[in-house]
Structures are given as C-alpha cells and as structure tokens.
C-alpha positions as CSV (number, residue, x, y, z in Angstrom):
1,X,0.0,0.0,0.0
2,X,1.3,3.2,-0.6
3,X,2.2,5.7,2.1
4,X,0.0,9.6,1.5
5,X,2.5,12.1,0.7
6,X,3.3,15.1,3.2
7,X,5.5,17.8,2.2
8,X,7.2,19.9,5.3
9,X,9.1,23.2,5.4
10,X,11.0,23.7,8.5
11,X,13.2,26.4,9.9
12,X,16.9,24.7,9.7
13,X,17.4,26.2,13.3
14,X,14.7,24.0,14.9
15,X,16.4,21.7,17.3
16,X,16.9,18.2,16.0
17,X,13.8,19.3,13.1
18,X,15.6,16.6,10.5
19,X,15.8,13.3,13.2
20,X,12.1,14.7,14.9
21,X,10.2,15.0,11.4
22,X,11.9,12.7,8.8
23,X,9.4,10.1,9.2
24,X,6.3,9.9,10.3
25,X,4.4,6.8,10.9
26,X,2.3,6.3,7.6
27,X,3.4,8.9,5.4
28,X,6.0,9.5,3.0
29,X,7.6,12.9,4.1
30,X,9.7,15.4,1.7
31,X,11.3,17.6,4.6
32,X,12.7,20.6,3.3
33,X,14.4,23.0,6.3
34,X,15.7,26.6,5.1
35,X,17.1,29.4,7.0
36,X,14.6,31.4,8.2
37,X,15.3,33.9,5.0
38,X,14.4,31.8,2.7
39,X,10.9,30.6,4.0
40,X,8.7,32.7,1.9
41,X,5.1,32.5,0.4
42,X,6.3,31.4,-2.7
43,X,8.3,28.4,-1.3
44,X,5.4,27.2,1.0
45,X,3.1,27.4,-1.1
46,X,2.7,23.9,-1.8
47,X,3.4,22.8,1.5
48,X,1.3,20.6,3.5
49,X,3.1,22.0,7.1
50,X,5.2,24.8,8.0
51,X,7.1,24.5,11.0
52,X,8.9,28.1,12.6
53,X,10.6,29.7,15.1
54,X,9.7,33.3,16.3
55,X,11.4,35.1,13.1
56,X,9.0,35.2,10.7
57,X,5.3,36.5,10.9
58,X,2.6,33.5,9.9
59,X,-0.2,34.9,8.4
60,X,-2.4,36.0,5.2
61,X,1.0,37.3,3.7
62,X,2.8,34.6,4.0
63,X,0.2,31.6,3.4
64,X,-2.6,32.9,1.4
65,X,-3.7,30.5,-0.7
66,X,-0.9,27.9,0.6
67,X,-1.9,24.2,0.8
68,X,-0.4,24.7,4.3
69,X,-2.7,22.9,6.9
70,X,-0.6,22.7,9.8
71,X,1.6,24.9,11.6
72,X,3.9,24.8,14.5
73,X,6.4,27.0,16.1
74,X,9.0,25.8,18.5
75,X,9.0,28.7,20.7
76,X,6.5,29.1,23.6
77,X,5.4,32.8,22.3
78,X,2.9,33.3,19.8
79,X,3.2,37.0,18.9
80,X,4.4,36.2,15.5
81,X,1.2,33.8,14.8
82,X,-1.6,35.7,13.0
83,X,-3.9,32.9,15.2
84,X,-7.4,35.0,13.9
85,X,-6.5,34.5,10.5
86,X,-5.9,31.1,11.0
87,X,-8.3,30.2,12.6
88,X,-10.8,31.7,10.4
89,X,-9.0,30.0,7.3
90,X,-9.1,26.2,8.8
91,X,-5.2,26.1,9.6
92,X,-4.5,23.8,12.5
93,X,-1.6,25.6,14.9
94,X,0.3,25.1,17.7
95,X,3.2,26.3,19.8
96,X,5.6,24.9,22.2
97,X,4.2,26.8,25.0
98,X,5.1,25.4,28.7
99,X,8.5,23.5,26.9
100,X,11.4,26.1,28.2
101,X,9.3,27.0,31.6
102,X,12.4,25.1,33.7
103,X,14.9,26.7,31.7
104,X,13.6,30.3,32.5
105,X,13.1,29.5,35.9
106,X,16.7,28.5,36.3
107,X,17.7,31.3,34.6
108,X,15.6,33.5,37.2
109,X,17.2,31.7,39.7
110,X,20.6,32.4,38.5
111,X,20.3,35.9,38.0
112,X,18.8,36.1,41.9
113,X,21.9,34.3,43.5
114,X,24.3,36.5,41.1
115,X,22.6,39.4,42.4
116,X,22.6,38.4,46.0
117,X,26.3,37.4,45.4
118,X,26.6,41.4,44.3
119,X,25.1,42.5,47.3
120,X,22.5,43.5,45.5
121,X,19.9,41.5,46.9
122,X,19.4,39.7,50.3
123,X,16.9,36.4,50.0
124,X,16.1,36.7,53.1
125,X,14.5,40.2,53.5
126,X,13.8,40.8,49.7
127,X,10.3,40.9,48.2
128,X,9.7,39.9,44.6
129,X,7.2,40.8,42.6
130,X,6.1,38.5,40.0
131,X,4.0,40.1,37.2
132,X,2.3,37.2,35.4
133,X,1.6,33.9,37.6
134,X,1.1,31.3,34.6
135,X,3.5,28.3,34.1
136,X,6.3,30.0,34.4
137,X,5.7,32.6,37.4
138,X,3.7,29.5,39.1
139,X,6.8,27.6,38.8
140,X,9.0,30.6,39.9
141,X,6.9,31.6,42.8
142,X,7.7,28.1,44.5
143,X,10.8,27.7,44.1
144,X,11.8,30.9,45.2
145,X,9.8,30.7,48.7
146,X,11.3,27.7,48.9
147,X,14.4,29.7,49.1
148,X,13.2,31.3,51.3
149,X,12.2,34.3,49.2
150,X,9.0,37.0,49.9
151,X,7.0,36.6,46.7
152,X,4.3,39.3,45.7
153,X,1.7,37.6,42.8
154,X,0.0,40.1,40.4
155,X,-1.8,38.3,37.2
156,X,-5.5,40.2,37.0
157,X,-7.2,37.4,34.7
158,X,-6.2,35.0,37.6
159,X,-7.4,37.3,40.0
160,X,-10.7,37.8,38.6
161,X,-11.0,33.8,37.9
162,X,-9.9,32.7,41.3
163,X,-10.0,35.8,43.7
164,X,-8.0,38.3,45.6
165,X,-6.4,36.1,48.4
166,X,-3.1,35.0,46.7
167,X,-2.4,38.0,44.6
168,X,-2.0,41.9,45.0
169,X,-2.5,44.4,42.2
170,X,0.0,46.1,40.5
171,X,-0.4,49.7,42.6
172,X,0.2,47.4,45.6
173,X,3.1,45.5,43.9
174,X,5.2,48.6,42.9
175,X,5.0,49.8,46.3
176,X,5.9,46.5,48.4
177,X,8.3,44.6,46.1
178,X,12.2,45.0,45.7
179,X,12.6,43.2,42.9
180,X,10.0,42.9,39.8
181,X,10.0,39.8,37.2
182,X,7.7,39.7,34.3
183,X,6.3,36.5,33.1
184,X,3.5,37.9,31.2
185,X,2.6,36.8,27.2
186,X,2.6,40.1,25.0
187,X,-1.2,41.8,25.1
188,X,-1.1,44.6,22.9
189,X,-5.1,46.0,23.7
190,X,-7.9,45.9,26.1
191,X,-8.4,45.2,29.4
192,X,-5.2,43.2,30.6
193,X,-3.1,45.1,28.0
194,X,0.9,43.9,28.8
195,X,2.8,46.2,26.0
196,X,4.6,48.5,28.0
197,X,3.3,47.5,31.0
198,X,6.4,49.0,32.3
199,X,5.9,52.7,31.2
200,X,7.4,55.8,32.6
201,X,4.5,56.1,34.8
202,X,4.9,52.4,36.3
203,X,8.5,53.2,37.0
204,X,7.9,56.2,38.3
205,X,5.3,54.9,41.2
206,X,7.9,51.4,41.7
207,X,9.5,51.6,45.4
208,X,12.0,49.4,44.4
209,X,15.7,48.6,43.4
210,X,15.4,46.3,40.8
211,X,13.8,45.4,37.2
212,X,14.0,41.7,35.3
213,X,12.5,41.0,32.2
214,X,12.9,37.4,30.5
215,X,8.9,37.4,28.8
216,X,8.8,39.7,26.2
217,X,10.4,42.5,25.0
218,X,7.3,44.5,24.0
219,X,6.2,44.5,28.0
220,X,8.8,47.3,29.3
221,X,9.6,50.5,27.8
222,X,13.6,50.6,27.3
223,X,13.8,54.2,27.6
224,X,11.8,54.8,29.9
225,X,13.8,51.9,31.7
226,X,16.9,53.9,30.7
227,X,15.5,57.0,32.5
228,X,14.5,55.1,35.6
229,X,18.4,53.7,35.7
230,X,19.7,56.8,35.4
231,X,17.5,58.6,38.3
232,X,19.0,56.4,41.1
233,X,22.7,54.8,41.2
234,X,20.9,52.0,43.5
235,X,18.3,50.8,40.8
236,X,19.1,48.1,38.6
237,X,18.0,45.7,35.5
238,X,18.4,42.4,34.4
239,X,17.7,42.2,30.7
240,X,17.0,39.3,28.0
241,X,14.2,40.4,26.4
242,X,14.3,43.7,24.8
243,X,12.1,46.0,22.6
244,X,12.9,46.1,18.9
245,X,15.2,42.9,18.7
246,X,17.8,42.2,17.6
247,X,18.4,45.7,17.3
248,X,18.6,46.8,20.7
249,X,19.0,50.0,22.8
250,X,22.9,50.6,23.0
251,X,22.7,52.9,25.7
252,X,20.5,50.3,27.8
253,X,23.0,47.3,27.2
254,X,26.1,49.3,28.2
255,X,24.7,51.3,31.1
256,X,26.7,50.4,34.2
257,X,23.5,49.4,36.2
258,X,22.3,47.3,33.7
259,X,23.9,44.2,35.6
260,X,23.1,41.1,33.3
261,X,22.4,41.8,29.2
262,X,21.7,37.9,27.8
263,X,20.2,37.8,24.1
264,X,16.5,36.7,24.4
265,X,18.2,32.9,26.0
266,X,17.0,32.3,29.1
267,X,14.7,29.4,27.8
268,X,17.3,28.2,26.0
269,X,19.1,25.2,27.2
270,X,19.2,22.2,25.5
271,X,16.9,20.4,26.9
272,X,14.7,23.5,27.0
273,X,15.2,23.4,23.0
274,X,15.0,20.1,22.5
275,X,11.1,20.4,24.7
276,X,10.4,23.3,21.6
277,X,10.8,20.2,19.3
278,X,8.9,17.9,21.1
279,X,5.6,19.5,21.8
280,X,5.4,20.8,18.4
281,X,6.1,16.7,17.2
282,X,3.2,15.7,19.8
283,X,1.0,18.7,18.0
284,X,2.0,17.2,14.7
285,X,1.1,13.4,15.2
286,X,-2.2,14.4,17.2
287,X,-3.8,16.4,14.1
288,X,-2.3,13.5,11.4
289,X,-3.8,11.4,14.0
290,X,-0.4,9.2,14.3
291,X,1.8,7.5,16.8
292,X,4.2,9.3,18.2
293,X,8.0,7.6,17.2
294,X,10.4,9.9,18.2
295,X,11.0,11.5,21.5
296,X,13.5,14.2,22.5
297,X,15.1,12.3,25.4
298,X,16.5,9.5,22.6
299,X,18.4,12.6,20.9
300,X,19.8,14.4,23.9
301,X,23.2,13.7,25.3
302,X,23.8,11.6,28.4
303,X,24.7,14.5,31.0
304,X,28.1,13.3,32.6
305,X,29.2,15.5,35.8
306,X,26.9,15.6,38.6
307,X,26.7,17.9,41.4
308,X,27.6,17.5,44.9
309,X,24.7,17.4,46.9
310,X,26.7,19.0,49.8
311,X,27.5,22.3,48.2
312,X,25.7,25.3,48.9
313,X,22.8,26.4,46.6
314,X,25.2,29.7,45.3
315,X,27.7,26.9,44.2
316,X,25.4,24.5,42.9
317,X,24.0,27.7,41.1
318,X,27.3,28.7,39.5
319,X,28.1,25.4,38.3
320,X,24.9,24.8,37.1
321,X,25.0,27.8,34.7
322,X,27.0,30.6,34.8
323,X,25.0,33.3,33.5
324,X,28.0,36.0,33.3
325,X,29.4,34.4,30.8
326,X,26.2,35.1,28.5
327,X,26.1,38.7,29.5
328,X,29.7,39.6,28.7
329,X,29.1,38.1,25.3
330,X,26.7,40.6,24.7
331,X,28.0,43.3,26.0
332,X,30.7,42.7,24.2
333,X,29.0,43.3,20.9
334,X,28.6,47.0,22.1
335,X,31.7,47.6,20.2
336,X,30.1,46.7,17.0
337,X,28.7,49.0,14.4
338,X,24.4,48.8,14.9
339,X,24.0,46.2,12.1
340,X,26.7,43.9,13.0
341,X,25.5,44.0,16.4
342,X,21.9,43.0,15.4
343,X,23.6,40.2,13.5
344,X,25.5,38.8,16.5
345,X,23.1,39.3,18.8
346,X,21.1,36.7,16.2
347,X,24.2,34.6,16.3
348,X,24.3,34.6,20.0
349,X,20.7,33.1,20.1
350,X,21.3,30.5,17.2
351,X,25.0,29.1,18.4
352,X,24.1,29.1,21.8
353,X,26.7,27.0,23.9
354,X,25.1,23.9,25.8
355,X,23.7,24.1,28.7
356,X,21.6,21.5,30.5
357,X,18.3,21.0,33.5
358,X,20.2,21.6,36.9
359,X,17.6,18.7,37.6
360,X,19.3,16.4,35.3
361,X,22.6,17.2,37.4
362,X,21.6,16.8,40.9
363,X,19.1,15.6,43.2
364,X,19.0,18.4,44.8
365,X,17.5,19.9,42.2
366,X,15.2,17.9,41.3
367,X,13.5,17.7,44.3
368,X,13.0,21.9,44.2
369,X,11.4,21.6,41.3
370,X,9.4,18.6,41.4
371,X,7.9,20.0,44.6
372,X,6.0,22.3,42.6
C-alpha cells in the first residue's frame, strides 16, 4: 500500500527538526528545512506543514492560498502567529508553550543568587514581585519561597477567575516589592493590556531597586527603563528580552547598572530546546492522528558531571550555569557597528553554547522543582 504524501518546510534552526520529522508513521515525508530567510510564500506554497521559530510573521501574507494545513512554532510565544486568520481559514496551529518553563526559571534563579552574590539583593529580606503567575511565574513563585524568598503575585485574569487572596494588584506590587519579574505573554489591547506594562509612569510609582525582564520584549519601555536607571545609582536591570530585537537600545546594554544583558536565551538550554521540538512533534502526530516515534530524550546527550549534593545552593547555582558568561558576550558586541551588532546578537541566540536542567545534574534539584 502506498504511504500519503506530506511535504514539510522547517526552519533549519529548529532543534533536531531533521531526526524529529523525517518520518512519520504512515506517510511519506519530503522535509525541506531553510534558514529562516528563505521561508517565503512562494516556497510554501505547496506545502502541506510549515514549521517556525519566532522570526518570521505567519499569516495572510505569508500563506494565502498555501496548501499549508498545519503549523507549528518551536517557541512558547505566539506574537508572530496571526492565530485570527488562521483560525478563520481552517489552519491547525500550535506552539511549544510550557517546553522552556524550567529553563527560565533556572535562569531567574541564577540571575537572583548573582545578584545576591553582588550584594544586590538579600533572599532573606527581599520581596519579589512577580507580574504574570502562569507556568512560568507558578513555577518561579515556589521555588523561590522555597528559598526562602517574599514573593508578591499580580496576574488580573487569575485574580478575577480565582479571587484576591493570593495575589495583589500592580499599585500594591510597585509599592511593596524590591525586585520585579515579568512573566507575562505580550497583550497589545484591552483590558489586561501587557505592552509597555512597564511605562514611565509604572517606573515612576515602583518603590523598588530592581527590574528583570525574561517574557517579552514588548512588556517594558527601554527608555523609559533607561531613565529610571539613570535617576538612582541604586536601581538596577536584568535584561533578555528587549524591545525592537535584535536591534537593541545601545545605551540600555552598556549602562553600568544594567547588571546582566543575555540575548533573548533564558529558555534556551538544550533540553529546553529540545522540549520546543517535542511539543510541536506531539502537536503534529495528534492532528495527522499518528503515533508518536520519536521522542526528545532518545536525541539528547547523556549529562556526565553531577553535582555535589553537599554544596551550597550559590555553588550549585554557578556550576549549574554561569550566566556572566552570557552577558559579557553581549556586552561585548557593544563595540560593533548597529547592524553587526543586530547580527550577533542573532548569532548569540542560534550558536548558543550547551547548557543542561540543573535537575538532570543533581538531586538536589530535582526535588525543588518537582515539589511544585
């Protein structure tokens, strides 16, 4: 009998794409992967899937009157999905949403003990305010008062859903917490509106010392942020994700009290990466209505130095990932002309260097995050 045909374009930059969607059970599949440059409405336009990252915009542009039925983006934001216009046309789609949630948590974690080891922060009589309690400030919330940590939760649709008793509002937020996190997805109108939820005015009213942002770029206003860093020697900012990547705000990424400057990575270890792939796989073989024969774990290396269980958290931290080492590479493209430095700051994300779950590396670990 013969196998139905399926025709896939994938971004080459998809984790493992080639081993993950080479062959699916009852079909015969003609992969294609392409850099993300080349993945235009004319080349899927006979495509049966598309799978992407977060580069290119999927919508009526790019797949009017495609044959494209299915797509998928390895990333756990959907900003760059036109999701009404695909809906409204029939086109299955799915994201990866949930995959890197460990990886940004761990690199929450390690920008908190790199700040306390600045002095910068004190776990035990800090407050942190997390803006946006889904997966990944649910996740964050425990692990930190686990650690012993103060945490302050503001997320409005979850307040209105569930009630006031485990979160504050934002007013109270700015006012109480030390140190805010955002963890929100990008809301551009109406009432829970996220894009620069972090305005001039927000800063203005915010009691505190210090700013992270790993969710999206869009959510805090980098020169407003710029402004509220230069009022006060003693305020501060922790930065991955930043408005109008990959061309960033020079002046932001080289300001002294800008402490850590990573390139939109913190859900990027490998096993965070190699999650993108899988989900997007599970999406795949649930709408071809397919068993699943390839799974992530079967492709990632075996991790071979394990943690003392006796060390401290701040060394089990350091080893585990030693997030200086991300930020001097970006700062170090502040010697670059404005288009090269957009370029490596692309590069940076694409060739990023290994780095795997502290939970695959110690028990220790394992057992702070499994307790959530």
């Amino acid at each position: 009998m013969s196998l139905k045909k399926i025709h896939i374009i994938a971004d080459e930059h998809i984790w493992c794409v080639e081993q993950a969607f080479e062959s699916l059970a009852g079909f015969d599949v003609n992969l294609t992967t392409l850099p993300l440059h080349q993945i235009t409405s004319d080349v899927v336009h006979d495509a049966d899937v598309l799978l992407t990252r977060s580069g290119i915009k999927v919508d009526a542009k790019l797949l009017q009157d495609s044959t494209v039925r299915f797509a998928g983006t390895a990333t756990i934001g959907d900003d760059h999905y036109d999701k009404a216009w695909l809906n409204e046309q029939g086109i299955t789609w799915a994201t990866a949403a949930g995959s890197s949630t460990i990886s940004v948590v761990e690199y929450m974690l390690a920008s908190l003990f790199e700040m306390q080891a600045q002095g910068r922060v004190d776990f035990n009589t800090m407050s942190l305010g997390i803006i946006g309690v889904g997966r990944i400030g649910r996740l964050l919330a425990h692990v930190c008062e686990h650690l012993g940590i103060h945490v302050l939760r503001n997320d409005p649709p979850r307040q209105r859903c569930e009630g006031s008793a485990d979160f504050v509002s934002l007013d109270d937020l700015l006012e109480q917490a030390n140190v805010i996190t955002l963890h929100t997805p990008l809301i551009r109108e109406g009432v829970d509106k996220t894009e620069l939820l972090l305005n001039a005015h927000h800063l203005a009213r915010f009691q505190g010392q210090g700013i992270i942002n790993a969710a999206r770029g869009q959510c805090v206003d980098n020169q407003a942020l710029l402004h509220w860093l230069n009022a006060d020697e003693k305020h501060w900012t922790i930065m991955d994700c930043w408005q109008h990547e990959p061309n960033i705000l020079l002046p932001l990424l080289t300001h002294d009290q800008c402490r850590l400057a990573t390139p939109h990575i913190a859900g990027h270890s490998l096993d965070g990466k190699a999650a993108n792939t899988q989900y997007i796989y599970r999406a795949l073989c649930a709408y071809l209505n397919i068993e699943e024969t390839w799974d992530m774990e079967s492709a990632l290396p075996p991790v071979t130095c394990m943690a003392d269980e006796d060390e401290s958290w701040d060394t089990l931290v350091h080893r585990f990932y030693s997030i200086k080492q991300d930020s001097e590479a970006l700062k170090a493209t502040a010697l670059l002309n404005d288009d090269e430095r957009g370029k490596q700051f692309v590069h940076l994300r694409r060739h990023y260097p290994i780095r795997r779950r502290w939970m695959k590396q110690s028990m220790k670990a394992k057992a702070l995050f499994e307790g959530a």
